[in-house]
C-alpha positions in Angstrom: 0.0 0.0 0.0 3.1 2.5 0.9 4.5 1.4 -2.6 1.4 2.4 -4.3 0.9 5.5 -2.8 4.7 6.7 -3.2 3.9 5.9 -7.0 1.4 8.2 -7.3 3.4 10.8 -5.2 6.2 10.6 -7.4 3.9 10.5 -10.7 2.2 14.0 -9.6 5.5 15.9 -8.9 6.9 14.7 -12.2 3.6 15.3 -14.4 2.7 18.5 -12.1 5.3 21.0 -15.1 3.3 19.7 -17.9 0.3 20.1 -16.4 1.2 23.6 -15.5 2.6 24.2 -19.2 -1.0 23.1 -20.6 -2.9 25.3 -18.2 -1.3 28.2 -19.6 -2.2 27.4 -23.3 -4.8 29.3 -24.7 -6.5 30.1 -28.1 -4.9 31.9 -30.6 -6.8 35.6 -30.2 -6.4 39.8 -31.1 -8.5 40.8 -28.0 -7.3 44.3 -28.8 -7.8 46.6 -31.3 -11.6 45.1 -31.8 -13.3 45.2 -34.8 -15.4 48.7 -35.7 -12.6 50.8 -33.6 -10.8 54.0 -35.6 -7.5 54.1 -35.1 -4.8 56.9 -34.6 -0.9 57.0 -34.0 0.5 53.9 -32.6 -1.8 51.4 -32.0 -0.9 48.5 -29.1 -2.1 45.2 -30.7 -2.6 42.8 -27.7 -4.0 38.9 -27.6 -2.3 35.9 -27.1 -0.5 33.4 -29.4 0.9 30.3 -27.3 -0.7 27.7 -28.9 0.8 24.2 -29.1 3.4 23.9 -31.1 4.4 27.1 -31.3 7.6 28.0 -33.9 6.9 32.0 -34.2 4.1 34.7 -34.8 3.6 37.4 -37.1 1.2 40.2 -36.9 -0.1 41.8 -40.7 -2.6 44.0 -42.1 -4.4 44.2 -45.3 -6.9 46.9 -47.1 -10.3 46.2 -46.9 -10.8 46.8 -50.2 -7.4 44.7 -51.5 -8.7 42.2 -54.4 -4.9 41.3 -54.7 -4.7 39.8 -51.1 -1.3 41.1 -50.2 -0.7 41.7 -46.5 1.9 43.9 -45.1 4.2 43.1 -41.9 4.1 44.6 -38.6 5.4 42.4 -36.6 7.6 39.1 -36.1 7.9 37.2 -33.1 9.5 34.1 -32.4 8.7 34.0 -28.4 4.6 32.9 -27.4 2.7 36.0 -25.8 0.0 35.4 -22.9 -2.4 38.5 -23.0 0.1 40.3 -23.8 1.6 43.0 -26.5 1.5 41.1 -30.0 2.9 44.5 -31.6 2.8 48.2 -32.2 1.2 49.5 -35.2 2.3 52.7 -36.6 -1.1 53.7 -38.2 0.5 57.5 -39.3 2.7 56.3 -42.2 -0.5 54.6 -44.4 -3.3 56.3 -45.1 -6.6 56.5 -43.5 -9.4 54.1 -44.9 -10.5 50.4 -43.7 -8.5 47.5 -42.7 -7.8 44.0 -41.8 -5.5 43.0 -39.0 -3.8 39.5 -38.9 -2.5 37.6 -36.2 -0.7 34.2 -37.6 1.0 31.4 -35.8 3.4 28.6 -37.6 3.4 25.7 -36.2 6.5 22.9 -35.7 4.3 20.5 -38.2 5.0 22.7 -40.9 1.0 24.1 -40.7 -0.1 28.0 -39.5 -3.0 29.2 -37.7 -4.4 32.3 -37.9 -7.0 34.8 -36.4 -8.2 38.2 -38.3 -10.2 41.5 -37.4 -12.1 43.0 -39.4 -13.6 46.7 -39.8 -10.5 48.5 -38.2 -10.5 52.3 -39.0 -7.8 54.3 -39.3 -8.6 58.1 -39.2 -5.5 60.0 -38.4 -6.0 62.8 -41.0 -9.9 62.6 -41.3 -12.6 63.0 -38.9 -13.5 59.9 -36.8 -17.3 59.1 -37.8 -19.4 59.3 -34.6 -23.1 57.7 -34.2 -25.9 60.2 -34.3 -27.9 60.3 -31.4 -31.1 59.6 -31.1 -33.1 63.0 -30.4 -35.9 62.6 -27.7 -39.0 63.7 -29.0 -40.1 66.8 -26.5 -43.5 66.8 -25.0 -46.2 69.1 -25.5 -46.6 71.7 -22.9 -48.9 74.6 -22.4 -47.7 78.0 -22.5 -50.0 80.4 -20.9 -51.5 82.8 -23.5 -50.6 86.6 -22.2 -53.1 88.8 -22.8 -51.3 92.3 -23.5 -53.3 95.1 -21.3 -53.8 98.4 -22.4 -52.2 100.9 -20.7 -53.9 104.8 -21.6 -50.3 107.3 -23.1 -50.4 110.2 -21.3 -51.6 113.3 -23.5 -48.8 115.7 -23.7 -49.9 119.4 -22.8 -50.1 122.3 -24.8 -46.8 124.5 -24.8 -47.1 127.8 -25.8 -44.7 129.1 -27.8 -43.9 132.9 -27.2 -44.1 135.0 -30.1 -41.1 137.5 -31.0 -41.6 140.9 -32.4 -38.8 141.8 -34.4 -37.4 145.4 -33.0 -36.2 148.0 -35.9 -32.8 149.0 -34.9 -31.9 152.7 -36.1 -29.0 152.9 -38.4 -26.4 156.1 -37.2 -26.7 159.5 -39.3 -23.4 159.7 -41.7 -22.1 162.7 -40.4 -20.8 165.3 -42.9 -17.2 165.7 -44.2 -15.6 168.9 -44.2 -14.7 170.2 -48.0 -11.4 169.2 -49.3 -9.2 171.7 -50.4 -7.4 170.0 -53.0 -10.2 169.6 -54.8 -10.3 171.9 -58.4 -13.1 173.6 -59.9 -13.2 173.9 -63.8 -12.5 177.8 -64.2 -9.6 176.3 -62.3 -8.6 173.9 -64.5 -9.3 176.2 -67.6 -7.0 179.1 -65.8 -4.0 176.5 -65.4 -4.2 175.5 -69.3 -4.3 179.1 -70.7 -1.1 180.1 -67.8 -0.2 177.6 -69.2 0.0 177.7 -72.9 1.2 181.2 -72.7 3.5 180.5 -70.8 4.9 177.7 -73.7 4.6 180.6 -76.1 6.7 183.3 -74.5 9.4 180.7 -73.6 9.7 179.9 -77.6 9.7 183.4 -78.3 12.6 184.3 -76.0 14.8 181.1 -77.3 13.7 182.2 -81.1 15.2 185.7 -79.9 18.4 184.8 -78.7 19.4 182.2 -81.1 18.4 185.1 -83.8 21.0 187.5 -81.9 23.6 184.6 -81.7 23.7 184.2 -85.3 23.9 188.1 -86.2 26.8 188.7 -84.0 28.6 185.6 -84.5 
């Protein structure tokens, strides 16, 4: 009975590492980002990829729209990952529009497994779409109906304006100016012309006289 129960003693302790090892497997699985999230910058992909088996990991993407297939590396890993970072995804350097993610496991029998999200957005240079809420329809109410009240304007009273009589102002009487004595009268003015003249004649009668005598005696 002691031999039996040493055997099984000794058959836990040695089976109790791979037990251990197999409670840690688990599915191959992106748990983050999920599918229908936008993306910007650098993206943490997380998940877990210990499967059995387990050679080495990749982590891809694709186009949505990509009728060729083609998927682009992220990521290469050749160490299993327990809910844990798979990768970082640099969403900046493509551009924005839809996409497939890939997580892909190869195996030591030669075969791969795989696990792929779907509907990823990336919007790093457009704006992010957001669901419309739903408006709440608002409910009837009553407003009170304000009767406006007429309210009498006082009459403004009669001003009287005074009247103005314009006042004549007397102008000042020009006073007189005395006569000026430079002023000439025309038997004046006749008088000067006739002193005048004669006095023209006589003056070419006296040089007519003496250049006559000069001429005689000379």
């Amino acid at each position: 009975m002691r031999i039996l129960a040493c055997s099984l003693f000794l058959g836990m302790v040695l089976a109790s590492p791979a037990l251990a090892r197999n409670a840690q497997l688990v599915d191959l699985v992106i748990a983050a980002p999920r599918s229908g999230d936008a993306l910007q910058g650098v993206v943490k992909i997380a998940g877990s990829s210990d499967v059995p088996g387990f050679v080495s990991a990749e982590v891809s993407f694709t186009y949505a729209d990509n009728p060729t297939g083609t998927w682009f590396l992220i990521a290469m890993s050749s160490q299993p990952v327990i809910n844990d970072t798979l990768a970082n995804w640099d969403t900046t350097v493509i551009t924005d529009g839809d996409y497939f993610l890939r997580l892909r496991v190869f195996l030591t029998d030669g075969s791969s497994r795989e696990v792929i999200v779907s509907g990823l957005r990336v919007r790093n240079y457009t704006p992010v779409e957001t669901p419309t809420p739903m408006t709440p329809t608002p409910e009837a109410t009553t407003v009170p109906t304000i009767t406006p009240t007429a309210t009498s304007s006082p009459t403004p009273e009669a001003t009287s304006i005074p009247t103005i009589t314009p006042t004549a102002t007397p102008f000042p009487t020009p006073t007189a100016l005395p006569p000026n004595p430079a002023t000439l009268v025309p038997t004046d003015v006749s008088a000067s012309i006739l002193f005048g003249g004669l006095a023209t004649i006589l003056t070419f009668v006296i040089v007519g006289i003496f250049l006559w005598l000069r001429r005689k005696y000379i």
